[in-house]
C-alpha positions, 0 to 999 in steps of 0.5 A: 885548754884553749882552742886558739883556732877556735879563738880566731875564728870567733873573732874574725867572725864578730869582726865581720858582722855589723858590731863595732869593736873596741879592743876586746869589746864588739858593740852597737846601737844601731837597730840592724845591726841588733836584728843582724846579731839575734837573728843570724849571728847568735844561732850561728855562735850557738854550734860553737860556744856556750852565749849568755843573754839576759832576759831583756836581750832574750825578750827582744827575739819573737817567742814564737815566730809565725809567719803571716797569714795572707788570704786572697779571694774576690768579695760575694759579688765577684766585684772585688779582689779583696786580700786580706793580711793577719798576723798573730799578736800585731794589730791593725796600725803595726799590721800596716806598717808590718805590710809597707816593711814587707813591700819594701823587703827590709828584712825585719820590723820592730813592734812597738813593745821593742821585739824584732819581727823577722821577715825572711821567711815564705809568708813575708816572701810571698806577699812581697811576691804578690804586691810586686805582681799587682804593682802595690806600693809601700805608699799603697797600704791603707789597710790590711784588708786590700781591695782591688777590682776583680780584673786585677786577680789576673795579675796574681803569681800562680798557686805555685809560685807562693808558700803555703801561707797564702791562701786563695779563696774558692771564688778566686780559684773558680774565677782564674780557672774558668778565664784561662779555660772559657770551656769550663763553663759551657754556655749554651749556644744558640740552637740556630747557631749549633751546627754553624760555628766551628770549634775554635768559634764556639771557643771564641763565643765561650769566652765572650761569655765568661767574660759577661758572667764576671761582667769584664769587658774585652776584645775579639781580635784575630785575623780577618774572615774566622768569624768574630761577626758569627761568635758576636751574632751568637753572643748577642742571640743567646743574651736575648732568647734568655729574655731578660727582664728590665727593670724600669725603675731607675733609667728604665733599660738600665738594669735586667733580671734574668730571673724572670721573662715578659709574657703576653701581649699586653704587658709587652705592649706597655713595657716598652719592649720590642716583641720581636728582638726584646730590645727597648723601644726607642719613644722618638720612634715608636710610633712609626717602627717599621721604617726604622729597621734595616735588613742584610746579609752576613756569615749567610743569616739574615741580620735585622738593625734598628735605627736609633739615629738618622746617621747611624744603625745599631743593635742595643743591648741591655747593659 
């Protein structure tokens, strides 16, 4: 016996998807409208009627739908943010693609052997997250390994704003633990400086130095009188009693080793370093030191500054 209510619903159903009817016949050409009927319409019509599909419709829908598998961490020498974006049957030139699509938030891509390729789920979710938040574009996929410099990491949505599907590698975990707590990493403070910088200082010289261990570069703002001079002096202390060692091979004061330190007179004498800071000598004014440094008063210590310039007075540090 025929359900005529049935029988209208199926029809004012097929009506209202993307197919084109013609009398008792609802059709299309058109690759959403195809995508629309496979993924949404089908298993809908699917609780209420029995479908037939021949295999070359069939074969058009993804055996085994996977997600794809986005992994974000920085590169071995914290340099780099490096995404990299896998996904099960596809290679590298459709995985590009596959990407710009996921960017754009089109719902589907289409591989070359025909299938559709659905991306309303988590993982295609997600990455379009992460992109949106570091500011890519569909024209900014060249690969499906990414890279971006390490800062951009601080971008990122948090773990929990994306699936399951993307993974943060341990590096970059560490690395936005330790920029959003400096305290983790508990640098040492100058013995001289222990008893005089308050907490919220100690604070401050913290993250100058969490900062210089990812090798960032950053500002000490607050208001006027709460010490930046006293966090930058300790700073700048406790960078030189670990007496880095220069490496004198390329500019000469450019690169240092802190695996190692000067000893002895005599190689401090022909290393061109101070022996009294472990700053490098200035040649123009080697030759007469002592009347090249200036001494005042700050915070209650003692700060002693070298001229390198007839107009200007500096402390030098190595880069």
């Amino acid at each position: 016996m025929r359900d005529r209510y049935k029988e209208r619903n199926l029809i004012e159903r097929l009506d209202r998807s993307f197919l084109e009817r013609d009398g008792s016949v609802w059709a299309s050409e058109r690759e959403d409208a195809i995508y629309d009927v496979m993924y949404h319409l089908v298993p809908e019509l699917e609780k209420q009627v029995d479908i037939y599909m021949p295999n070359a419709v069939k074969a058009m829908v993804q055996s085994y739908p996977t997600p794809p598998k986005v992994r974000a961490d920085l590169g071995r020498g914290l340099d780099w943010l490096e995404i990299s974006f896998e996904m099960e049957g596809v290679d590298e030139q459709e995985l590009q693609e596959l990407m710009r699509r996921i960017v754009e938030k089109k719902p589907y891509f289409r591989l070359k052997s025909g299938v559709f390729l659905s991306l309303e789920n988590e993982g295609a979710d997600s990455f379009a997250h992460m992109a949106d938040s570091l500011g890519l574009g569909a024209g900014d996929i060249k690969s499906s390994h990414i890279r971006l410099p390490a800062v951009r990491a601080l971008q990122l949505p948090g773990r929990d704003e994306v699936s399951g599907h993307v993974k943060w590698g341990g590096s970059l975990k560490r690395f936005l633990d330790d920029l959003r707590d400096p305290e983790r990493m508990d640098f040492a403070l100058p013995g001289s400086l222990t008893p005089i910088l308050r907490d919220y200082q100690n604070s401050g010289y913290q993250w100058l130095r969490t900062l210089a261990y990812y090798r960032f570069g950053g500002i000490l703002a607050d208001d006027m009188g709460l010490g930046k001079t006293l966090q930058s002096i300790a700073y700048i202390t406790a960078v030189l009693q670990e007496k880095p060692e220069y490496n004198m091979e390329h500019t000469g004061v450019d690169k240092y080793r802190e695996s190692g330190a000067l000893r002895g007179s005599e190689t401090l004498a022909n290393s061109d370093i101070d022996p009294e800071t472990g700053l490098p000598l200035d040649k123009m004014g080697s030759e007469n030191t002592d009347s090249l440094w200036s001494t005042m008063q700050q915070d209650g210590l003692t700060i002693r500054t070298r001229v390198i310039h007839p107009r200007y007075s500096s402390l030098r540090l190595p880069r």
